[in-house]
Z-matrix of the N, CA and C atoms (Angstrom, degrees):
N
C 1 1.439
C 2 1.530 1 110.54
N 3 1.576 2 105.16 1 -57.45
C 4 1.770 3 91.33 2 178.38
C 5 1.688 4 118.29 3 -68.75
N 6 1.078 5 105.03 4 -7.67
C 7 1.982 6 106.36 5 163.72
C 8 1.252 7 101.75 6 -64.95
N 9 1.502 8 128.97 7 -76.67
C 10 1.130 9 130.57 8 -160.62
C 11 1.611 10 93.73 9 -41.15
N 12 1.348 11 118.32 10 -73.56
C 13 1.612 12 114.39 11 -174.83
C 14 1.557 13 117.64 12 -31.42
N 15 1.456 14 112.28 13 -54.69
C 16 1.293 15 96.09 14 -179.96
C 17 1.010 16 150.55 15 -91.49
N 18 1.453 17 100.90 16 12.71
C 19 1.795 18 136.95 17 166.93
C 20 1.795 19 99.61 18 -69.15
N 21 1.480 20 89.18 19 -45.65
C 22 2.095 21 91.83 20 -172.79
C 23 0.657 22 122.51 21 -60.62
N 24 2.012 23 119.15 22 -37.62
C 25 1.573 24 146.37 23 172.92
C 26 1.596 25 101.74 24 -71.74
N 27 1.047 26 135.96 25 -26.41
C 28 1.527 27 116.89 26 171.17
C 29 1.908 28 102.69 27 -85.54
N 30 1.143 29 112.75 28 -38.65
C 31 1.376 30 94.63 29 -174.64
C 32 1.826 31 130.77 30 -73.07
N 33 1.204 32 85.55 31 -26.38
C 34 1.840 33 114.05 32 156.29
C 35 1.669 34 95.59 33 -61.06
N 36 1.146 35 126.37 34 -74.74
C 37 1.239 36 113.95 35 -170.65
C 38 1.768 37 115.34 36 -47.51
N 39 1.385 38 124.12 37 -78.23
C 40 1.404 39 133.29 38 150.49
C 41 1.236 40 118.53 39 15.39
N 42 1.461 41 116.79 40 -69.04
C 43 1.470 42 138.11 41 -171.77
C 44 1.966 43 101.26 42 -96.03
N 45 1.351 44 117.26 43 18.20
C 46 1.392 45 112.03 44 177.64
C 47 1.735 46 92.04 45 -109.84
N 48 1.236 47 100.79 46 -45.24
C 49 1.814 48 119.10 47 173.18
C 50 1.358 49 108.07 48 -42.74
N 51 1.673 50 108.75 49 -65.00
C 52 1.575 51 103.87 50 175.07
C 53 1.163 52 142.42 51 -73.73
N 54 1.372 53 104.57 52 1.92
C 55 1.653 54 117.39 53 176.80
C 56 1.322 55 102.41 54 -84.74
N 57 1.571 56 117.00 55 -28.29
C 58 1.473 57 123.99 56 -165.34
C 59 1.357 58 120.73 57 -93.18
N 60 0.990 59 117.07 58 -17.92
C 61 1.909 60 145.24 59 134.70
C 62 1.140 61 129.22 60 -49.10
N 63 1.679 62 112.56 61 -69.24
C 64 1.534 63 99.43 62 163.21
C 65 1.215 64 129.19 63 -89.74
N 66 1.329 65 120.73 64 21.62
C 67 1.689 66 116.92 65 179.64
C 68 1.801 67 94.76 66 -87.21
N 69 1.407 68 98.40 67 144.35
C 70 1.648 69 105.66 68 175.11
C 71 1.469 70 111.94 69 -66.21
N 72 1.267 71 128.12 70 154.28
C 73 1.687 72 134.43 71 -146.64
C 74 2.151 73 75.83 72 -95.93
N 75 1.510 74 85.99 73 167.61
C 76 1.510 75 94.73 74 -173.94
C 77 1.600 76 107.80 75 -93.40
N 78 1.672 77 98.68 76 152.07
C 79 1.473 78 97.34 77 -167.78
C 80 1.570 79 101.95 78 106.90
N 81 1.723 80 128.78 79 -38.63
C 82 1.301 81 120.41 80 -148.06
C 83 1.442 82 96.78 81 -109.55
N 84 1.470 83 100.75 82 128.80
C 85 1.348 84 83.99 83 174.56
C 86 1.885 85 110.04 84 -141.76
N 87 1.765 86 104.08 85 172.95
C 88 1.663 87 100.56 86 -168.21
C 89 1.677 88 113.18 87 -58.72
N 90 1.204 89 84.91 88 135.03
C 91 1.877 90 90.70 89 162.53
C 92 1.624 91 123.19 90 -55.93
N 93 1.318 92 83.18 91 130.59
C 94 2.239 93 89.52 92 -160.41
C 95 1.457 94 76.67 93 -71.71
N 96 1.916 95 85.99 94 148.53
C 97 1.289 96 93.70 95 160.29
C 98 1.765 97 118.72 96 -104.50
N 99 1.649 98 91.83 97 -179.79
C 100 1.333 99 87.32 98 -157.43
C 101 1.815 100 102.99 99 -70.65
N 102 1.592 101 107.88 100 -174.34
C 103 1.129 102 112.64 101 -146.06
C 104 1.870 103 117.38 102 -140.11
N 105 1.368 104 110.28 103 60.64
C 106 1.215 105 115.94 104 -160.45
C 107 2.069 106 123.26 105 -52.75
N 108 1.458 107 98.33 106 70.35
C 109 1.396 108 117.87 107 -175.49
C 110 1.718 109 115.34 108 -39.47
N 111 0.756 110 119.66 109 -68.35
C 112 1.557 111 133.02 110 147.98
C 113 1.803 112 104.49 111 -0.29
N 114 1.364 113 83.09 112 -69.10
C 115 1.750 114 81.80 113 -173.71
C 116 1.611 115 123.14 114 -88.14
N 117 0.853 116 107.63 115 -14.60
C 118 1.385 117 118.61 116 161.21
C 119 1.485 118 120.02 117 -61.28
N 120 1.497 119 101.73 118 -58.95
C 121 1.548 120 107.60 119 160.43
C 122 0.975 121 118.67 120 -24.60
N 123 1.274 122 116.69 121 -73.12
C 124 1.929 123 131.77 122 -179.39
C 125 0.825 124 120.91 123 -42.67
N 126 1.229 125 125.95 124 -46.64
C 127 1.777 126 137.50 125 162.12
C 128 1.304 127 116.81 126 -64.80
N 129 1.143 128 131.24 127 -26.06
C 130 1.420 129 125.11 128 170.10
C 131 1.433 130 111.45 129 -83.52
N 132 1.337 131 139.01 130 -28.67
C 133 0.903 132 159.32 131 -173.62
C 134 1.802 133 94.19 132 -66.70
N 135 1.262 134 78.21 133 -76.16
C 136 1.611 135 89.19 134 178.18
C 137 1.487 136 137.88 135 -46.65
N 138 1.408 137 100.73 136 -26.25
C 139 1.162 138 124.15 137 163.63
C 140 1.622 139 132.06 138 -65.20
N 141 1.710 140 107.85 139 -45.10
C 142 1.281 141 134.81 140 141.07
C 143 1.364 142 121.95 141 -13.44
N 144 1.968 143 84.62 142 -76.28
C 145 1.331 144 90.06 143 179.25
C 146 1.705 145 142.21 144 -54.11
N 147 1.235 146 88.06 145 -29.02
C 148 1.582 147 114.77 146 170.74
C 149 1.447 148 130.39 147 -61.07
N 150 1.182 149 92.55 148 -32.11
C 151 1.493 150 117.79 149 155.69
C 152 1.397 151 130.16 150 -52.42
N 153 1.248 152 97.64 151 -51.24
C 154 1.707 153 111.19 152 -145.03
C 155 1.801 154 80.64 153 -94.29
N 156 1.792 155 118.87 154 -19.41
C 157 1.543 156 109.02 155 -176.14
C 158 1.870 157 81.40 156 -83.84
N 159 1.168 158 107.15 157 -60.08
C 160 2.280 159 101.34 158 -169.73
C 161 1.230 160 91.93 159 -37.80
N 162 1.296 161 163.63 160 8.13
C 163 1.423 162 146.80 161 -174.76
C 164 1.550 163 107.20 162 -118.54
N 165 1.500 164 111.17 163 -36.96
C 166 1.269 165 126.92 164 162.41
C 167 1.638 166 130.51 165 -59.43
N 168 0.962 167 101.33 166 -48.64
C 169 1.399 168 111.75 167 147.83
C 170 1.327 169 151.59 168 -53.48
N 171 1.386 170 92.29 169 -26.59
C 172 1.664 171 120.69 170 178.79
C 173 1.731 172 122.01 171 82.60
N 174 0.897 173 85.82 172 12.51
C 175 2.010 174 114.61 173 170.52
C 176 1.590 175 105.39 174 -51.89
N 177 1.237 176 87.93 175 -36.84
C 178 2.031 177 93.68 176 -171.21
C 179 1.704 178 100.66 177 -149.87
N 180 1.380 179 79.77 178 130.97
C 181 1.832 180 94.40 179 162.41
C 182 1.317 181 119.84 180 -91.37
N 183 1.354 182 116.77 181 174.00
C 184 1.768 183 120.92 182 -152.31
C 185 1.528 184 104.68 183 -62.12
N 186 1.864 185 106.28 184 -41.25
C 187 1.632 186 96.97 185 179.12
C 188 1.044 187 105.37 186 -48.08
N 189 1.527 188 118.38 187 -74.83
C 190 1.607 189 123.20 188 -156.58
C 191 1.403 190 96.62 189 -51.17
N 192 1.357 191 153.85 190 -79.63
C 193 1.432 192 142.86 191 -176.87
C 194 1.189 193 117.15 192 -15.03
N 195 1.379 194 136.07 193 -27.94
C 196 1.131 195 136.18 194 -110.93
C 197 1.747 196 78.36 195 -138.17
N 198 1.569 197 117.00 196 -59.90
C 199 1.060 198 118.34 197 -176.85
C 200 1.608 199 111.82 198 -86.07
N 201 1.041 200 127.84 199 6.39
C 202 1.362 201 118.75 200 169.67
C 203 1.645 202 97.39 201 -114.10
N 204 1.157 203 144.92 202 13.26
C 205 1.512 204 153.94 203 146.98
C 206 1.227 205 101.86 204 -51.67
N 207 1.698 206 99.78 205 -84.35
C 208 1.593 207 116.26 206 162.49
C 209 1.521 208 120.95 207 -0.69
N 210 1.531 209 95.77 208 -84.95
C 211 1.355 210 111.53 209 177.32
C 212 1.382 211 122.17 210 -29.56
N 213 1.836 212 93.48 211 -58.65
C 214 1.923 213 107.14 212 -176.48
C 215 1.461 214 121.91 213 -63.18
N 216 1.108 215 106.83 214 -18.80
C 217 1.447 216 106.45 215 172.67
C 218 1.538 217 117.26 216 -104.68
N 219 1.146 218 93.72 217 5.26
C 220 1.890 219 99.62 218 154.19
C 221 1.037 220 139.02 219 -103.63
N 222 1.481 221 102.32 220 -26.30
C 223 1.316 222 108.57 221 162.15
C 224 1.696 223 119.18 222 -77.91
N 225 1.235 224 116.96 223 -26.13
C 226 1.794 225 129.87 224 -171.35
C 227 1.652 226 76.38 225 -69.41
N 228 1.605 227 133.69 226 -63.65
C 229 1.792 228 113.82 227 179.92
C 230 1.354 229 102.01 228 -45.69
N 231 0.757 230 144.51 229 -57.81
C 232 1.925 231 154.28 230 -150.29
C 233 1.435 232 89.56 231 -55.30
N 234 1.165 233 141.82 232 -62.65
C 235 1.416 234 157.97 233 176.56
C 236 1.219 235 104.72 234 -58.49
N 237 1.140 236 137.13 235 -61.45
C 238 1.600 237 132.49 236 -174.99
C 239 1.172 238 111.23 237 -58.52
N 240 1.327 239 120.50 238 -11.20
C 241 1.621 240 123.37 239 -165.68
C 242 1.529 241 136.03 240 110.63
N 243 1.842 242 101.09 241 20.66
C 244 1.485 243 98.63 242 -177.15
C 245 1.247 244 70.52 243 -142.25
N 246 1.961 245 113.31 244 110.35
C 247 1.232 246 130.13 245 164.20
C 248 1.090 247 134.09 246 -67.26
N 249 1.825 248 106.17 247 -23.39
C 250 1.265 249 102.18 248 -155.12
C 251 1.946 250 92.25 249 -117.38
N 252 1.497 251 110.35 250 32.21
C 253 1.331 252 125.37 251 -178.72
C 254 1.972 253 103.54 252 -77.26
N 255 1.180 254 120.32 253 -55.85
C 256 1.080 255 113.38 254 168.74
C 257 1.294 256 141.03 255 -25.79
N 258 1.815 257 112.15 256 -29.19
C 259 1.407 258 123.67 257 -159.60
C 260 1.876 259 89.22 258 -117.39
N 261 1.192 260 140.19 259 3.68
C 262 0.915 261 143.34 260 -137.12
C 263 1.895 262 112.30 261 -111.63
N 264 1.027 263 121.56 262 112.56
C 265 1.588 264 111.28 263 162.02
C 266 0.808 265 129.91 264 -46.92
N 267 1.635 266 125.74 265 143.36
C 268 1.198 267 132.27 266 168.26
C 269 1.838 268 120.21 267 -32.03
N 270 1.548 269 116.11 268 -47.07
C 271 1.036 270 125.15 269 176.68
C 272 1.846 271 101.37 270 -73.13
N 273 1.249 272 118.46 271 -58.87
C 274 1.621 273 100.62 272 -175.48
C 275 1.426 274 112.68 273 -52.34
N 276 1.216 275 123.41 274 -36.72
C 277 1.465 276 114.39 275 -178.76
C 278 1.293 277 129.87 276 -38.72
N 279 1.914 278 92.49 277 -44.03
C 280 1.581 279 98.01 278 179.88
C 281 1.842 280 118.90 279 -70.78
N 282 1.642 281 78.12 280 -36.28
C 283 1.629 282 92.96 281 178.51
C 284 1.910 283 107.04 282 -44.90
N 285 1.176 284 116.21 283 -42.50
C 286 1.631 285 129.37 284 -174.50
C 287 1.857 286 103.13 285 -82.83
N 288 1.040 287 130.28 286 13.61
C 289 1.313 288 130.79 287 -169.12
C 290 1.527 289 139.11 288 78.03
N 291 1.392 290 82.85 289 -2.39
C 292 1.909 291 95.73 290 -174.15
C 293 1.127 292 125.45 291 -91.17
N 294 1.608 293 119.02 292 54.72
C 295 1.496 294 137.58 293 -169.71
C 296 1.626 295 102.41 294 -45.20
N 297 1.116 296 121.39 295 -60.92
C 298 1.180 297 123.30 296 -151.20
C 299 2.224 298 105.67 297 -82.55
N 300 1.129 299 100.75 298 -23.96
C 301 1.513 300 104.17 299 157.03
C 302 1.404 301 128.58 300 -76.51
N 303 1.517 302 120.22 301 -41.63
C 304 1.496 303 121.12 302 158.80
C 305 0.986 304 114.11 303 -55.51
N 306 1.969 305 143.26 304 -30.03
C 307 1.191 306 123.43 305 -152.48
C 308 1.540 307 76.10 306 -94.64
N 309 1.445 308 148.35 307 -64.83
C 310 0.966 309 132.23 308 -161.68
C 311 1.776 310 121.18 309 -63.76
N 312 1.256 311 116.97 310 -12.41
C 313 1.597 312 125.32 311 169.84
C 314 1.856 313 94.49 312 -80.64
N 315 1.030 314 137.90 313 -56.31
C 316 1.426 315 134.48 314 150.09
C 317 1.341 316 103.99 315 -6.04
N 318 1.307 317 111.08 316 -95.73
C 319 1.587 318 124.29 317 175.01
C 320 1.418 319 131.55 318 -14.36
N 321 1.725 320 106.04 319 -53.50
C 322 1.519 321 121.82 320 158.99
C 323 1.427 322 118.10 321 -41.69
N 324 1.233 323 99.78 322 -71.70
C 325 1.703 324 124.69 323 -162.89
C 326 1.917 325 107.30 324 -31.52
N 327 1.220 326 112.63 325 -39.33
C 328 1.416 327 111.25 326 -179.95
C 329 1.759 328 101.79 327 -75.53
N 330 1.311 329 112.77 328 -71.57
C 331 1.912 330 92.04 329 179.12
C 332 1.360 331 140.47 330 -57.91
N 333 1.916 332 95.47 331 -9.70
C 334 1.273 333 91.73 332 -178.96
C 335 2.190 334 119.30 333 -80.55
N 336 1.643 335 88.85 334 -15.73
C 337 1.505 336 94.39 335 -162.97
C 338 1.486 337 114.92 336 -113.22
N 339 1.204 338 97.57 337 -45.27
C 340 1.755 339 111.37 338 165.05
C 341 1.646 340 119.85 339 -45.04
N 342 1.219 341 120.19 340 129.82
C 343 1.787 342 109.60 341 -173.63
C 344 1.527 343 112.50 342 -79.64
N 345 1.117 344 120.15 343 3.95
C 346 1.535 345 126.10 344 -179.99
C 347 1.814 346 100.49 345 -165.06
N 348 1.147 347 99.09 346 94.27
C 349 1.536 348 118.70 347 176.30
C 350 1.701 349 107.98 348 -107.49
N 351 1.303 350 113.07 349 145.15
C 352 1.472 351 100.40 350 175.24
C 353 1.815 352 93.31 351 -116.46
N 354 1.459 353 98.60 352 122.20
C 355 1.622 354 102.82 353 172.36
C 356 1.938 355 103.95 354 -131.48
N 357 1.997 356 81.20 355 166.71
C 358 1.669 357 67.99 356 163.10
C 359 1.426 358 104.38 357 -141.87
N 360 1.382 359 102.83 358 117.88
C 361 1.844 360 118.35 359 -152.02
C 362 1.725 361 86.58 360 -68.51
N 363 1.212 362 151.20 361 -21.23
C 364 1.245 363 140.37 362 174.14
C 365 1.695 364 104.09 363 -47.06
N 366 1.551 365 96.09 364 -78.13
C 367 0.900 366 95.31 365 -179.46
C 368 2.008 367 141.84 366 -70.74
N 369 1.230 368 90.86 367 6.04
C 370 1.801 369 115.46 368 163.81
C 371 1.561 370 110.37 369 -79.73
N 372 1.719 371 103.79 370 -28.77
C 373 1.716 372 92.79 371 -172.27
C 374 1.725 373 93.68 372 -87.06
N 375 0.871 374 91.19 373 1.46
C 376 2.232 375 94.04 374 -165.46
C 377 1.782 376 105.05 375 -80.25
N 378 1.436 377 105.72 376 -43.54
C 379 1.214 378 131.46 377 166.58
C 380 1.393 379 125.54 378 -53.13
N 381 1.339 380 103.49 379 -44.48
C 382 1.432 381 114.67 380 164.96
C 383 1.629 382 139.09 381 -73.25
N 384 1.920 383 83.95 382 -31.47
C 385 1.647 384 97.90 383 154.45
C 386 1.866 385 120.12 384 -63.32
N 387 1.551 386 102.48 385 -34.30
C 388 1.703 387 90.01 386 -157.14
C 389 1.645 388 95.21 387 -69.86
N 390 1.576 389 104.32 388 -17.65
C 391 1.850 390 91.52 389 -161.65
C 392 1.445 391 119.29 390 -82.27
N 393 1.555 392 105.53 391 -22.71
C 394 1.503 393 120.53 392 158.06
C 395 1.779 394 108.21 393 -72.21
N 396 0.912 395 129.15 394 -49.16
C 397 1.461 396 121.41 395 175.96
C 398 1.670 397 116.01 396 -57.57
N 399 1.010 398 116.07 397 -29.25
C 400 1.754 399 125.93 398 -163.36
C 401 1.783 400 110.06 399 -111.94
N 402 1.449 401 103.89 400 18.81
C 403 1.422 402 95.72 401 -177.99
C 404 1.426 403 100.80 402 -97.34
């Protein structure tokens, strides 16, 4: 019995050594990879678009449009390279550089929360195009 144990305790040890060896030193981190913008675009776009037809249809009402807009243009930052854009206020956004996503997450915030908002989801999906088109 204490063999078996101390066969387990060296290999636990062993594999504590090599984790501590090959783990990358702190501070260092992987080279981003690259980042095919172009196509991302398209998909967000596209995504948009999909929207703005589920709204047409009557699939989704102005909140939900309104809050999955939101969403899409936080996550399309999330993808470009500001991860932590998704979870982010209208005001931190700008604070982080993302003028043109806060003003349109701005924009949301009244139809999505207010119980009688007057919007016009046309022109919310249009908004959502320029900020994916203009990044």
């Amino acid at each position: 019995m204490w063999l078996v144990l101390g066969v387990v305790a060296g290999a636990v040890g062993i594999g504590l050594i090599a984790w501590c060896v090959r783990r990358p030193a702190l501070g260092v981190r992987a080279t981003p990879t690259a980042v095919d913008v172009p196509a991302i675009k398209a998909r967000y776009i596209s995504t948009i678009d999909d929207l703005q037809r589920e709204f047409g249809a009557h699939h989704l009402d102005e909140r939900e449009l309104h809050h999955r807009l939101s969403r899409t243009v936080r996550e399309f930052a999330a993808d470009l390279g500001a991860p932590g854009a998704v979870a982010m206020t209208a005001s931190l956004l700008s604070e982080a550089g993302l003028d043109g996503i806060a003003r349109a997450v701005s924009g949301y915030q009244e139809p999505q929360f207010k119980e009688r908002a007057v919007s016009d989801p046309r022109s919310s999906c249009a908004v959502a195009k320029v900020v994916v088109e203009q990044w």
